[in-house]
N, C-alpha and C positions, 0 to 999 in steps of 0.2 A: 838894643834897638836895631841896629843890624841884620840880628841873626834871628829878629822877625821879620824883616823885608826880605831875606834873603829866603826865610821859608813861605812869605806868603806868595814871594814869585817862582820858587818851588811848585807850589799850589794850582796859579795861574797853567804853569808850561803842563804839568800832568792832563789837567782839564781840558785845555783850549790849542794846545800846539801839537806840532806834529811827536811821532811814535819816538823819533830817535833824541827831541829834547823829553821826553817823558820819564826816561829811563835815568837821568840823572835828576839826584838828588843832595840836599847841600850837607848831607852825614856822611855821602862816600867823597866827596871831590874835595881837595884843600883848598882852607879860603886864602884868595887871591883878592887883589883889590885892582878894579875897572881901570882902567886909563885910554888915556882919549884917541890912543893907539887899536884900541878895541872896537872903539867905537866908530873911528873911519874905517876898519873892516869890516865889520857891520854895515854902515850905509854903501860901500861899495858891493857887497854881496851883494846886499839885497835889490840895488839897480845892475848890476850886471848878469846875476842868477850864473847860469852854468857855462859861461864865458869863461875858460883859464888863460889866453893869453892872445897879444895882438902882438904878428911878428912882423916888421918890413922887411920886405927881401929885397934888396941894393940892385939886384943886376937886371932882375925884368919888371922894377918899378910896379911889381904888385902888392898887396897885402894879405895877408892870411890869417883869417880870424878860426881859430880852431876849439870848436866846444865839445862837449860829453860825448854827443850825437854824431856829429859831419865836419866836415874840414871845407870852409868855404873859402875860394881866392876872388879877393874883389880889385877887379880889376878899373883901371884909372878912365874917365870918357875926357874927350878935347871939349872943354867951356872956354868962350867963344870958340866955333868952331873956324877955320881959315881953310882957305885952298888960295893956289897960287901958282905961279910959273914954274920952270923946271931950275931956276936960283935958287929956289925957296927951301928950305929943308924939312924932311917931313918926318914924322912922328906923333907926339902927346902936345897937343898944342893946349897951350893955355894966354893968359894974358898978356905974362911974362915973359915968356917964351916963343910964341907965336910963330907954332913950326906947323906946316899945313898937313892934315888928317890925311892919314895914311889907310884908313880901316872906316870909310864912308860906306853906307849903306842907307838905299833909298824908301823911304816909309809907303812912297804909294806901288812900285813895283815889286818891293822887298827881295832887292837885288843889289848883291854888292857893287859899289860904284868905279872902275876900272879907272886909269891914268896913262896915260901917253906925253916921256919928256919931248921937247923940240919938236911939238906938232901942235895943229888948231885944225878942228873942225870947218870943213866945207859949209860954208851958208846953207845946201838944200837939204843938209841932214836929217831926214824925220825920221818920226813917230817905228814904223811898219820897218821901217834901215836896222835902226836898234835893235827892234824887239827880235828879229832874224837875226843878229849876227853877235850880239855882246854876247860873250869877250872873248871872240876870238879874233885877233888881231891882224893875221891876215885877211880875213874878209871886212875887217873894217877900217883895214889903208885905202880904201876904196874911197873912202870920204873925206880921210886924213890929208892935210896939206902939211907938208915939212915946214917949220917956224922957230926958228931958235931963240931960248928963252920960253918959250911958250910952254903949256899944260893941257892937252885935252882931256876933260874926267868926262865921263858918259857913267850909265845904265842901262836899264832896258826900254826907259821909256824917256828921258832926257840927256841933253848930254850940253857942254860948256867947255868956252876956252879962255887960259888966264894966264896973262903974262908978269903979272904982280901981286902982292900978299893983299889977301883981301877978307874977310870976315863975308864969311854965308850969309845972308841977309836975303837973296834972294826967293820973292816967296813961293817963284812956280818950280825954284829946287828943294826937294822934299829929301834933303841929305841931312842927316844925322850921324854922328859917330857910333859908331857900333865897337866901343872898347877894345883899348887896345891890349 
């Protein structure tokens, strides 16, 4: 009984699968018996396809998924995003961690978002200020007040000052992490 199920899916793979299960058949291969060890390699191919291996790399907190084709590093973004005074420590911020983005960048300027410790923006900072001078930071102590503890993060078309950890929420800042 067997060793007709065993030739009629013989049968099946010559017909209907690909060229390389074609070529085996159950008179050259020894019979072996299935086990359930087979069969999660199986369901794992076949949702992974040509994925061989997911490696974490310890020191710059990225990962590297490397297949047949290309070698992709996917790199981590800050959910919730934070910004915050010059206490505050910056990095990969997450919920848990809640260290303030280091690697902002702005969706409506599509300009990275620059930081100043122990400063806050002058009240008449605008629009025309920015777009001339970000990021160059001698021309923009011009608008800079010295404030310890403080943050001033600007772009090219806004700019903010924060003296304490605080979640982006703001909706006329169009800051985003751009991965770190």
């Amino acid at each position: 009984m067997a060793d007709d199920i065993d030739d009629l899916l013989d049968e099946v793979e010559t017909k209907y699968c690909t060229k390389e299960r074609a070529g085996r058949g159950s008179k050259s291969r020894p019979a072996r018996r299935k086990t359930e060890e087979d069969d999660l390699d199986q369901v794992l191919n076949d949702i992974c396809g040509d994925i061989e291996y997911i490696d974490t790399v310890p020191d710059k907190s990225t990962s590297r998924v490397r297949s047949n084709k290309e070698e992709k590093i996917i790199k981590p973004k800050c959910f919730p995003v934070y910004i915050g005074g010059s206490s505050c420590p910056q990095g990969v911020g997450n919920s848990f961690t809640k260290s303030t983005c280091d690697k902002l960048r702005c969706t409506d300027c599509d300009f990275r978002v620059v930081s100043f410790d122990n400063y806050a923006w002058h009240p008449d900072v605008d629009y025309l200020f920015l777009r001339n001078h970000v990021p160059d930071f001698q021309k923009l102590q011009a608008k800079l007040v010295k404030k310890n503890g403080s943050r001033a993060y600007c772009c090219q078309c806004r700019s903010t000052s924060v003296t304490e950890l605080t979640e982006l929420k703001d909706p006329t800042l169009k800051w985003v992490c751009g991965k770190h």
